[in-house]
C-alpha positions in Angstrom: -21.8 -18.2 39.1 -21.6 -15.9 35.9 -25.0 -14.2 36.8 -23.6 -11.2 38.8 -20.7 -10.7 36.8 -22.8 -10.5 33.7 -25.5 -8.4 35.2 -22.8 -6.2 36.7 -20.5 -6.6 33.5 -24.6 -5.1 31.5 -24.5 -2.6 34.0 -21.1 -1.1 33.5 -21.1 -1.3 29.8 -24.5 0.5 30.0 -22.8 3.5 32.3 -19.9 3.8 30.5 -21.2 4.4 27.3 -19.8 1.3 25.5 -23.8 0.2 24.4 -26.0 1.3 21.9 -29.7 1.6 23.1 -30.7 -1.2 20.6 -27.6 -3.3 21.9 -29.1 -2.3 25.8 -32.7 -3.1 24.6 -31.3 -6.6 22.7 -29.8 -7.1 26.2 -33.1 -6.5 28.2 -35.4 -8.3 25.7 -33.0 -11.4 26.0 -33.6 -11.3 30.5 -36.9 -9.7 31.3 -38.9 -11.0 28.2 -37.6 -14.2 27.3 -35.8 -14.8 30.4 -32.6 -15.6 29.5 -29.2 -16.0 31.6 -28.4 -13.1 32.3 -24.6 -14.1 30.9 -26.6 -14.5 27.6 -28.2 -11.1 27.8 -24.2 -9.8 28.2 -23.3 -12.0 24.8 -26.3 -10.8 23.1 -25.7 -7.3 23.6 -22.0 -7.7 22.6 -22.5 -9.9 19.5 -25.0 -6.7 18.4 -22.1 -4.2 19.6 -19.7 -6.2 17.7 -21.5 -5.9 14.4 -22.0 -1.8 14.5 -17.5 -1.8 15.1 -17.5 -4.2 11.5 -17.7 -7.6 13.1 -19.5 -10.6 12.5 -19.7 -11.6 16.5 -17.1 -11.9 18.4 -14.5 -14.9 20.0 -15.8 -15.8 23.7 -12.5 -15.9 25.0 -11.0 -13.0 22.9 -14.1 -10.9 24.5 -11.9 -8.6 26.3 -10.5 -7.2 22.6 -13.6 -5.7 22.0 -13.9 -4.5 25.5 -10.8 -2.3 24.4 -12.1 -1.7 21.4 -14.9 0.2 22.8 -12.3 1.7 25.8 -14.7 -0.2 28.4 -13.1 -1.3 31.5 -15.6 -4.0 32.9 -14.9 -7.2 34.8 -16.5 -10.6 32.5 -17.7 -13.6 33.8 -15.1 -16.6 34.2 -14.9 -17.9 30.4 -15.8 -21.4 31.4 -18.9 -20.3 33.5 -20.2 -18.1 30.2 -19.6 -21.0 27.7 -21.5 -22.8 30.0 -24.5 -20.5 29.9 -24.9 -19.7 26.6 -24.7 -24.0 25.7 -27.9 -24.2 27.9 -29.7 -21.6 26.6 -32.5 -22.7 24.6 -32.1 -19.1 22.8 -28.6 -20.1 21.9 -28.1 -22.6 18.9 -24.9 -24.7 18.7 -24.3 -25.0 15.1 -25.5 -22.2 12.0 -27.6 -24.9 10.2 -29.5 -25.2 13.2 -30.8 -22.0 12.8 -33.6 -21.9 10.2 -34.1 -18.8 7.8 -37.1 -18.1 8.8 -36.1 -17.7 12.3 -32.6 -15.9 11.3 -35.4 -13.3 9.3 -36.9 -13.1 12.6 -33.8 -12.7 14.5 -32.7 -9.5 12.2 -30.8 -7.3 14.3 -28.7 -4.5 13.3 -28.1 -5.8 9.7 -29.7 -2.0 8.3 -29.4 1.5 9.7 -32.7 1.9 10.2 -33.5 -0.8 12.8 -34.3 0.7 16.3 -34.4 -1.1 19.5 -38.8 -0.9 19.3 -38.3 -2.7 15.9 -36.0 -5.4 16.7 -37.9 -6.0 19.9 -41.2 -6.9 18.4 -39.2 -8.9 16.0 -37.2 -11.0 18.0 -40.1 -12.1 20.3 -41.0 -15.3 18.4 -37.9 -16.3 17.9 -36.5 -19.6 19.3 -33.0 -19.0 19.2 -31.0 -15.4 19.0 -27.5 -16.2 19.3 -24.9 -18.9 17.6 -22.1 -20.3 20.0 -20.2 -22.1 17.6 -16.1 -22.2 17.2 -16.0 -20.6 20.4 -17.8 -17.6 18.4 -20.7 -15.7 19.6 -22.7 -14.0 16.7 -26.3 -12.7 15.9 -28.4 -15.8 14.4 -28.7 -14.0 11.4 -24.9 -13.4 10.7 -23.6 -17.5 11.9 -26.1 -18.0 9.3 -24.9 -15.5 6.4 -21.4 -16.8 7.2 -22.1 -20.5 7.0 -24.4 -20.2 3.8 -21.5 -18.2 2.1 -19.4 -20.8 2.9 -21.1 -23.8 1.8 -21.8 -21.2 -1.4 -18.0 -21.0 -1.8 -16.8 -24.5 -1.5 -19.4 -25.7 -3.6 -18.5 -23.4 -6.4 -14.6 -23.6 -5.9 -15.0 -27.5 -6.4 -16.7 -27.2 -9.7 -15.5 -26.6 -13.3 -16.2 -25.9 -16.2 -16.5 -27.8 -19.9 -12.8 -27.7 -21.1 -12.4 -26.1 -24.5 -11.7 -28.8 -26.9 -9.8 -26.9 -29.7 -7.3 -25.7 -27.5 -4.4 -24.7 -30.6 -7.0 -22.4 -31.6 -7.9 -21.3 -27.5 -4.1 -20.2 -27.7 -4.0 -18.6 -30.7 -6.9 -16.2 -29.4 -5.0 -16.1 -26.2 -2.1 -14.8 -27.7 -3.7 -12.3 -30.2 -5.6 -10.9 -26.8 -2.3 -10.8 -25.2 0.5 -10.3 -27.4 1.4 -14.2 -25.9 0.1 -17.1 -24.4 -0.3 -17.6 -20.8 3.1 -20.2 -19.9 1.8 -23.6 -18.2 4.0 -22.6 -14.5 3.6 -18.5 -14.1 6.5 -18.6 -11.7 7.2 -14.9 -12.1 5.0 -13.0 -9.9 5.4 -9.6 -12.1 5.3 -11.6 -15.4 2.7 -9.6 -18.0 1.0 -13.0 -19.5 -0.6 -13.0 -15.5 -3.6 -11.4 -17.2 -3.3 -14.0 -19.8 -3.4 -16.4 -17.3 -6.4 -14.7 -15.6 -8.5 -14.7 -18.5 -7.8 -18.7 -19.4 -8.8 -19.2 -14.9 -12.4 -17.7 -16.1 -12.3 -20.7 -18.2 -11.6 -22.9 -15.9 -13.8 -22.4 -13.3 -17.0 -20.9 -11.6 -15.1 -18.9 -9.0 -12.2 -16.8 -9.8 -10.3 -13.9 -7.3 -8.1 -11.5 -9.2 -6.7 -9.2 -7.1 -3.8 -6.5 -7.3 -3.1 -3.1 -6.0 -4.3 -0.2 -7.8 -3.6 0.7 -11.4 -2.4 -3.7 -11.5 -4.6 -4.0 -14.6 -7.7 -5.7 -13.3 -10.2 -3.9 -15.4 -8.1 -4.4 -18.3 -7.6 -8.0 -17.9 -11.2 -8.3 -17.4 -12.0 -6.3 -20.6 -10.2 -9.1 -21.9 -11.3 -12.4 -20.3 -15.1 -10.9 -21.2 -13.3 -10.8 -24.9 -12.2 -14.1 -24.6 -15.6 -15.6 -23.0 -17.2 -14.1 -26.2 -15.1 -15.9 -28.8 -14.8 -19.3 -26.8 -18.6 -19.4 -27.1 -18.6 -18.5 -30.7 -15.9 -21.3 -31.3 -18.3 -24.0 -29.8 -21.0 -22.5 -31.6 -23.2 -21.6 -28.4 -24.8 -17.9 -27.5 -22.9 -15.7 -26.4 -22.4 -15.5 -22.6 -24.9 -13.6 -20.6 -22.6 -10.7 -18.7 -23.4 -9.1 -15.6 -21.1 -5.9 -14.4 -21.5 -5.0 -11.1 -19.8 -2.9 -8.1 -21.0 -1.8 -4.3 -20.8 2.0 -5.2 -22.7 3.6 -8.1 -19.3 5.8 -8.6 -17.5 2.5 -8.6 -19.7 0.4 -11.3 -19.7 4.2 -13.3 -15.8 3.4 -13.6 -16.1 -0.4 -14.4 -17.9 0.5 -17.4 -15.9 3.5 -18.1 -12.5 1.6 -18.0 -14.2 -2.0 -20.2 -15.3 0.6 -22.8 -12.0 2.3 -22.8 -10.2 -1.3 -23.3 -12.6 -2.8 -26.3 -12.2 0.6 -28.1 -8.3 0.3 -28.1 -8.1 -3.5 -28.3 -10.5 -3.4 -31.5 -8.1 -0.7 -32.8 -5.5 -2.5 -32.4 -6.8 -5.4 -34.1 -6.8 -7.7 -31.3 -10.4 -8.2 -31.3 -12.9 -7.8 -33.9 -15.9 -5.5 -34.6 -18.8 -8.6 -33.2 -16.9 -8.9 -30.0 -16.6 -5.5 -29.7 -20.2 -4.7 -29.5 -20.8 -8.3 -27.5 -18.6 -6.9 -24.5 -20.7 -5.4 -22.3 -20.3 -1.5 -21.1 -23.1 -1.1 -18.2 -22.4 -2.2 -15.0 -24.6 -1.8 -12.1 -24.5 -1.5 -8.8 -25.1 -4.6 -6.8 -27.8 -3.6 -4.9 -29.7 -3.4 -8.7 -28.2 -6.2 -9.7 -30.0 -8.4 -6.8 -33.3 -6.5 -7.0 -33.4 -3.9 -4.4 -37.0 -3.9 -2.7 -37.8 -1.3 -0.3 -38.6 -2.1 3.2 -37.9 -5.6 2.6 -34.1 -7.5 3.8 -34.5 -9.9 1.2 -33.5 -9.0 -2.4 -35.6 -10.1 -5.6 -32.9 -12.7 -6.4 -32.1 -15.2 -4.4 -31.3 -18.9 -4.6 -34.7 -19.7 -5.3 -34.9 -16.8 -8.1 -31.3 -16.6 -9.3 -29.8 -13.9 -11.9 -30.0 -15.2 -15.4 -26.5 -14.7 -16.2 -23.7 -16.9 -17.0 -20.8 -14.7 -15.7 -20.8 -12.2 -13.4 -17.9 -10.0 -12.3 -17.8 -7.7 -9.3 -15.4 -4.7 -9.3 -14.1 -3.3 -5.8 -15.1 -7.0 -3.6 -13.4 -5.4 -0.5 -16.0 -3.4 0.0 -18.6 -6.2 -0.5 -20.1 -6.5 3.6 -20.9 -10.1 4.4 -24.3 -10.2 4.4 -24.5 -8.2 0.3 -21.6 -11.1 -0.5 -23.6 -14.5 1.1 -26.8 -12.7 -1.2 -25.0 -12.1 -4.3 -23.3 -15.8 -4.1 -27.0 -17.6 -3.0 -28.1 -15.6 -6.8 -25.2 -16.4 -8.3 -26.6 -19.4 -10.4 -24.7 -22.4 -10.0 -23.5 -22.7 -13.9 -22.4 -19.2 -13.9 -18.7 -18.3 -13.2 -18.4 -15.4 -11.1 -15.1 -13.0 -11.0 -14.3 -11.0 -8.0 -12.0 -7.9 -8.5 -10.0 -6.1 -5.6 -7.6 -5.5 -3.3 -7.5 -7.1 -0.1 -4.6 -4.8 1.6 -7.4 -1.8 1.3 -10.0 -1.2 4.0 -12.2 -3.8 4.1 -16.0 -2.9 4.2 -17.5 -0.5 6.3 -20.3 -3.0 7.6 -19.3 -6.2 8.9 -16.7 -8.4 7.9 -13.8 -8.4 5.3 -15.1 -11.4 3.0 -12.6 -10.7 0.2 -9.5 -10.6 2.8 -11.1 -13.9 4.2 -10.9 -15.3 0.5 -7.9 -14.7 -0.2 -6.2 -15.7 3.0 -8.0 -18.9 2.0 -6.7 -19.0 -1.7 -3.7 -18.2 -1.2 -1.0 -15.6 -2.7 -2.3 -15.8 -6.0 1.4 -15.8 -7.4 2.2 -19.3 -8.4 -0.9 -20.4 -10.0 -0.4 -22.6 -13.0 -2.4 -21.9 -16.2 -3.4 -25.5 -16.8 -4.4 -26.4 -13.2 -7.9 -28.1 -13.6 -10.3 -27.1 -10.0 -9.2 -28.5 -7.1 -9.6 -32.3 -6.8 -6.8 -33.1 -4.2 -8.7 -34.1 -1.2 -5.4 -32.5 0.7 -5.7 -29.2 -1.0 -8.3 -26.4 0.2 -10.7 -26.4 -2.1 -10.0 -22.6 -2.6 -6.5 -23.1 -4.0 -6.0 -22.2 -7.2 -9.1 -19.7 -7.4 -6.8 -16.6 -7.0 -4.7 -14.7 -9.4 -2.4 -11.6 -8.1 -1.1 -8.8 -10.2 1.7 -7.1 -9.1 2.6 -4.7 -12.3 1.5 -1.3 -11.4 0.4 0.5 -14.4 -1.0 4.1 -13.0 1.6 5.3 -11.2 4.2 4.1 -13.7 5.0 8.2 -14.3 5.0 8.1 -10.1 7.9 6.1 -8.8 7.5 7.5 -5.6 3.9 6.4 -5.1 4.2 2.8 -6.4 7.4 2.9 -3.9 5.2 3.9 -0.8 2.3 1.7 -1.5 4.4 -1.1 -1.4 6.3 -0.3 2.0 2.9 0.2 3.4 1.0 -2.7 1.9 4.3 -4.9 3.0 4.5 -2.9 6.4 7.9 -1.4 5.7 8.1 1.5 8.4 11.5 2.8 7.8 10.8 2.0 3.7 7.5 4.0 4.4 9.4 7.3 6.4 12.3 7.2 3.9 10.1 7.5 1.1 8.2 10.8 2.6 11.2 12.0 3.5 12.9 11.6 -0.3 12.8 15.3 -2.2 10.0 14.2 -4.8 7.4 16.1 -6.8 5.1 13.3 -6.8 4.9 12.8 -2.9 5.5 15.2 0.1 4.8 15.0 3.4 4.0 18.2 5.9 2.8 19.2 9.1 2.3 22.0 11.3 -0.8 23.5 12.9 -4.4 24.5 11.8 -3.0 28.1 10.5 -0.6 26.5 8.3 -2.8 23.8 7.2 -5.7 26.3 6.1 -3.3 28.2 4.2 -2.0 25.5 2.0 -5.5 24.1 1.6 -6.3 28.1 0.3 -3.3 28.4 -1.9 -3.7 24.6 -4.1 -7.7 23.7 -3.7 -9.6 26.9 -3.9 -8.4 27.4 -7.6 -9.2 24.1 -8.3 -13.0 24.3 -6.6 -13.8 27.9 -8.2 -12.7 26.1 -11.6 -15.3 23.6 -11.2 -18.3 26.5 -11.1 -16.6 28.4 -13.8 -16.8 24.7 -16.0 -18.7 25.4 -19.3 -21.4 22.4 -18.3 -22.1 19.8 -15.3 -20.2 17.2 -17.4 -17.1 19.3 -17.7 -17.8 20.9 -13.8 -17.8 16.4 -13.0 -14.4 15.9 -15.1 -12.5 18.8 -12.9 -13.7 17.4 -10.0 -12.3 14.1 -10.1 -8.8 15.1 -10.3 -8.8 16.5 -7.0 -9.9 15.4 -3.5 -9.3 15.9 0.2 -9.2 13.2 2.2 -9.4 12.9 5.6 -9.3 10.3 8.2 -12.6 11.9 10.5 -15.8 13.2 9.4 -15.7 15.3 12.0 -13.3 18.1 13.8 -10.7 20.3 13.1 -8.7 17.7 10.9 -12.5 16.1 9.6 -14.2 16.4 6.1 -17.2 18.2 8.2 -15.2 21.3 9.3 -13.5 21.6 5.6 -16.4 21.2 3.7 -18.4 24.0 5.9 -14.9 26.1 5.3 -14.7 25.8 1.7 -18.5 27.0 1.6 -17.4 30.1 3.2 -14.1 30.9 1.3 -16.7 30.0 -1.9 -18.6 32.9 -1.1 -21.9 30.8 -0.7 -25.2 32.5 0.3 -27.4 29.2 -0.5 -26.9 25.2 1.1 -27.1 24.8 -2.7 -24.7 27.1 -4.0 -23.8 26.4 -7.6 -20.4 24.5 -8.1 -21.0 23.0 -4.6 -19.6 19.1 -4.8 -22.1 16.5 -3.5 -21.7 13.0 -2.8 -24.6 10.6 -1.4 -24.2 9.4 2.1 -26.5 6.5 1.9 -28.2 3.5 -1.0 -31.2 4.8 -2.6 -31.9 2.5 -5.1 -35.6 4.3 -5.5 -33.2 7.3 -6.7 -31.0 5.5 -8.4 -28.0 6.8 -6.2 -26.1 5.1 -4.3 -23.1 5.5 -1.2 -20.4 7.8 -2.7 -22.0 9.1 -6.0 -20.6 12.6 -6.8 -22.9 15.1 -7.9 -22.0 18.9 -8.8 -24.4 21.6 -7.8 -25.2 23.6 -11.0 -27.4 26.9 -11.6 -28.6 28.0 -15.1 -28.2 31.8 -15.3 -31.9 31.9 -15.1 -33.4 28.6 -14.1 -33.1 26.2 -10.7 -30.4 24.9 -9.2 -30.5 20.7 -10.5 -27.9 18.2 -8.9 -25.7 16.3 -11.8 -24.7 12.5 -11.3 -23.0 10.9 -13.7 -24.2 7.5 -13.2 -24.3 4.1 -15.3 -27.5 5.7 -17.5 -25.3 8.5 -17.8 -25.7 12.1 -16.9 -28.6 13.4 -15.1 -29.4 15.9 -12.7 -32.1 16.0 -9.4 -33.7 18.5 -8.1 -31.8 19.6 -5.1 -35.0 18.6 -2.4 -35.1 15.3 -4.4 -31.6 14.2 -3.4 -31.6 11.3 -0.4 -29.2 11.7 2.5 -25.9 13.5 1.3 -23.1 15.6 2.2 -20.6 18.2 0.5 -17.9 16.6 -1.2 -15.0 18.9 -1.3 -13.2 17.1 1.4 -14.1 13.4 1.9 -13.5 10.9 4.6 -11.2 8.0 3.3 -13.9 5.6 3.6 -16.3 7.7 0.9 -13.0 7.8 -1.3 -12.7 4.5 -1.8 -13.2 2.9 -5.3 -12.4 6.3 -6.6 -9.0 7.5 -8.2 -7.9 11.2 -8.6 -5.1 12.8 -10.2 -3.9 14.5 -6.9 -5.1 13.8 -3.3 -4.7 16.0 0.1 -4.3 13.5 2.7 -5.1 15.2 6.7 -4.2 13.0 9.5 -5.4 14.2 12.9 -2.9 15.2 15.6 -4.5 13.2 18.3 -4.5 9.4 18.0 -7.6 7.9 16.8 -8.7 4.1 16.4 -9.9 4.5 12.6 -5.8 5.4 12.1 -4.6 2.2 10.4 -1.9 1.0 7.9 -4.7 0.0 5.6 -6.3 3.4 6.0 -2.9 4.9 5.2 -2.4 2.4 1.7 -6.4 3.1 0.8 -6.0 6.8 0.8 -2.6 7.6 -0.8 -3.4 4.3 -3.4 -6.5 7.2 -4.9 -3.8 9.2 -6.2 -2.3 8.6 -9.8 0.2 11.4 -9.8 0.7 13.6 -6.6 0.3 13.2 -2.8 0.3 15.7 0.0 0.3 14.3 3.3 -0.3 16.2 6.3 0.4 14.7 9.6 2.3 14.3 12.3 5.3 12.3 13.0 3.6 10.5 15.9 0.8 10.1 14.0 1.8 8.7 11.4 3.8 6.0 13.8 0.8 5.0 15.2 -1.4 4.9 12.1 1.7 2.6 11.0 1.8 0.1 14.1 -2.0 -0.1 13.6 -4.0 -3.0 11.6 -7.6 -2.7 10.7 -9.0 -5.9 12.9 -12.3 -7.6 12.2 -13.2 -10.3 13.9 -15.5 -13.0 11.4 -15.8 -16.4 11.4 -15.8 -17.0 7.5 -12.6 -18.1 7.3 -12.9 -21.1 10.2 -16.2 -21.9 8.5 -14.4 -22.5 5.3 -11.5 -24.3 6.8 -14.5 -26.5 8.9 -16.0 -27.4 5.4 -12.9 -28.3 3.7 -11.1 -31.1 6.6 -8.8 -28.2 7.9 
């Protein structure tokens, strides 16, 4: 029977290091307390592991993936004999909907950094049933339950429209004036400009709309636009204007979605394309989505929900790969039913770094995005996903258009193009080089093309200027810690700084962790800055704009000098550092790779090893979610 083997399988994990104390205490709550199988107890604490590595739960029969994926050699019950279990558990539910939300509250484990094993305990106790077996997936109650209510969320709002324009000679005339051109009724050609034409006349269309695109594609200028157009559709059928909503995960990231709309209205009204009452009607504030929702401390549950959604009637949501599944399944059960909403990203980036990769799962479901036809009405066809048609792809890189080597290497690796990818580092350019050597070497070319750059940041006449010079540099590295990590820079560039204080003025910051009672969030930037006679204050530049903290005000944070990848992303810098460690590491990945050298708009220096740089290559970012079955179950596929 599968009881030994699970109990032995709990046993091995547990010496080998490849459990968490609250996935060992899940695992011990599920036997001793509620006396469960003891091949449930070994689910359990996996499904709970599973989530920490970015997964939603894991496959039953797949288990042995995530086995490796924690380097754990451990012998699992026969797949038969666990299925078996975990459908007679009573703590095991068979389908999502079975699982109340009430009792998924209850069953809340690991969905926030500050659960302990103590915590979820006391939680869990009243709760019927812990775990979801369903599609031959094991997950957490509370995430089979995210995942199906997102997907019912999506289908629903895929399948519905909106009212068609009626004067549609004067809906293209606007089109064109917006775009220098209408939008033609088959946009065959992928690269074709009037794709943001055609974007804009989607939001039309219907209540759910993906644009996606690699960096510098245009996205925040086509949505500068479709807001323009939403405006001036609304004035031609005599209604209010639309109620807009500009949101992002990252307080840095919502700072630029403003930044980049306000840049857009200001040229397009001096260029005539759009007039001085649409101007002011577009909005310029975005927010991060946490505020957005209605952060409450303590509490899981955000002020707006499905029972109190937002009052908007479009929303748009900048950087959506980095939207987790449990933010997205709360932002779309807000998302009021009559509203359109507009996701922005791109899906070949890392996904998020808490569970699941919604946006990849979207578009996987929607589609290329490249052949979508202006006049296609939502999808009716019972023999079409209801998701076709939702997604539009932008493929004309704008930012590195002075960069040719760039746009050429973030194609190779988005496309997976290894020799494409080595010839291009190898190529004699000024916009991309590629190096590698030891630690000596490394420092010294760190000393000779950052320090000058950081020590210009103190000298800066203000914060605001100090903030400007500091985004056209970073670091990036693949670790936090280690030789080749952000840690062991960031405490090096303190020293070569000459600092004598944690807070020594000119010192970057950035916020390691959502404090919406701060009103910082993960990734803001903040420059250290000292009055020649007054106290050191912290600087954000944030979607209220400027403002400083006092340095023991600040919530969990870090020095910013050299980041990790994962804190770079949603951020763009004129030149970026890239270190790659010499020994192999799992976070190494082609879409680590693409997300770091895609923050650069002009130069790249990439230090790392050939072997490295194979294996990062050969690697894919894998999470393991069941969105994307859920959606297909939904739809007859």
């Amino acid at each position: 029977m599968s009881d030994g083997f699970a109990l032995r399988a709990l046993q091995a994990l547990d010496a080998q290091g490849a459990l968490r104390p609250i996935d060992s205490a899940f695992a011990t709550l599920l036997r001793e307390r509620l006396g469960a199988d003891p091949a449930v107890a070994l689910a359990g604490a996996l499904a709970m592991r599973a989530v920490a590595l970015g997964h939603s739960g894991f496959v039953l029969a797949e288990a042995g993936a995530l086995l490796a994926a924690l380097d754990a050699e451990v012998v699992l019950p026969a797949h038969a004999d666990w299925a078996a279990a975990l459908r007679a558990s009573r703590h095991v539910a068979l389908h999502a909907r079975a699982i109340s939300h009430a009792d998924a509250d209850r069953a809340a484990t690991g969905d926030d950094a500050s659960s302990t094993a103590a915590a979820s305990s006391s939680r869990l106790q009243d709760a019927t049933a812990m775990l979801v077996f369903e599609h031959g997936r094991v997950c957490l109650a509370r995430y089979a339950r995210y995942e199906q209510d997102l997907a019912e969320r999506i289908i629903a709002r895929a399948r519905s429209g909106t009212p068609a324009v009626e004067d549609e000679p004067a809906l293209a005339s606007r089109i064109a004036k917006l775009f220098g051109h209408a939008p033609s009724e088959a946009a065959t050609d992928a690269r074709a400009p009037d794709r943001q034409a055609l974007a804009a006349t989607m939001a039309l269309q219907r209540r759910l709309l993906l644009i996606t695109g690699g960096p510098g594609t245009g996205k925040t200028t086509t949505v500068a636009r479709l807001l323009a157009l939403q405006i001036e559709v609304a004035r031609m059928r005599g209604d209010p204007a639309p109620r807009i909503a500009l949101a992002a995960p990252t307080g840095r990231a919502a700072v630029r979605l403003g930044e980049a709309i306000e840049i857009q209205a200001r040229r397009d009204l001096e260029a005539g394309r759009i007039d001085a009452d649409t101007a002011a009607a577009i909005p310029r504030q975005a927010q991060t989505l946490h505020r957005l929702l209605g952060w409450r401390p303590g509490r899981v549950a955000f002020r707006h929900d499905a029972d109190h959604p937002l009052p908007f009637d479009l929303i748009v949501v900048d950087e959506a790969s980095m939207v987790d599944l449990p933010l997205m399944a709360k932002l779309f059960a807000a998302a009021p039913t009559q509203a359109t909403l507009v996701l922005l990203g791109d899906p070949d980036q890392l996904p998020a770094v808490e569970a699941g990769d919604v946006l990849g799962e979207l578009c996987r479901a929607a589609g290329d995005g490249l052949t979508l036809s202006a006049v296609d009405a939502p999808v009716t066809d019972t023999h079409a996903h209801p998701l076709a048609g939702t997604r539009v792809h932008l493929l004309q890189a704008w930012r590195q258009a002075e960069a040719g080597a760039l746009r050429d290497l973030a194609e190779a690796l988005r496309e997976g193009d290894r020799d494409a990818v080595f010839d291009r580092l190898r190529e004699e350019d000024a916009a991309l080089q590629w190096q590698h050597g030891d630690i000596a070497a490394l420092t010294e070319i760190l000393r000779a093309r950052t320090l000058p750059h950081w020590q210009a940041i103190a000298d800066a006449a203000d914060p605001a200027m100090a903030l400007e010079a500091a985004s056209r540099l970073r670091v990036l590295t693949a670790l936090r810690r280690g030789p080749f990590g952000a840690e062991h820079w960031n405490a090096w560039y303190a020293i070569e700084l000459g600092a004598r204080e944690p807070f020594f003025h000119g010192r970057l910051i950035a916020i390691a962790a959502n404090s919406p009672s701060h009103g910082l969030y993960n990734g803001d930037l903040g420059v250290v800055w000292r009055e020649s006679r007054g106290e050191a204050a912290v600087w954000f530049r944030t979607a209220e704009g400027l403002r400083p903290w006092r340095c023991g005000q600040l919530p969990a944070h870090a020095s910013a000098f050299a980041t990790t990848v994962h804190k770079a992303q949603g951020s763009e810098f004129d030149e970026t550092i890239l270190i790659l460690p010499d020994a192999d590491t799992r976070v190494l990945s082609r879409e680590l790779l693409y997300t770091a050298l895609t923050r650069a708009r002009r130069q790249v220096l990439l230090w790392s090893h050939p072997a490295t740089l194979e294996r990062a290559l050969a690697r894919r970012t894998w999470r393991d979610s069941g969105l994307e079955t859920r959606l297909n179950a939904l739809s007859g596929f």
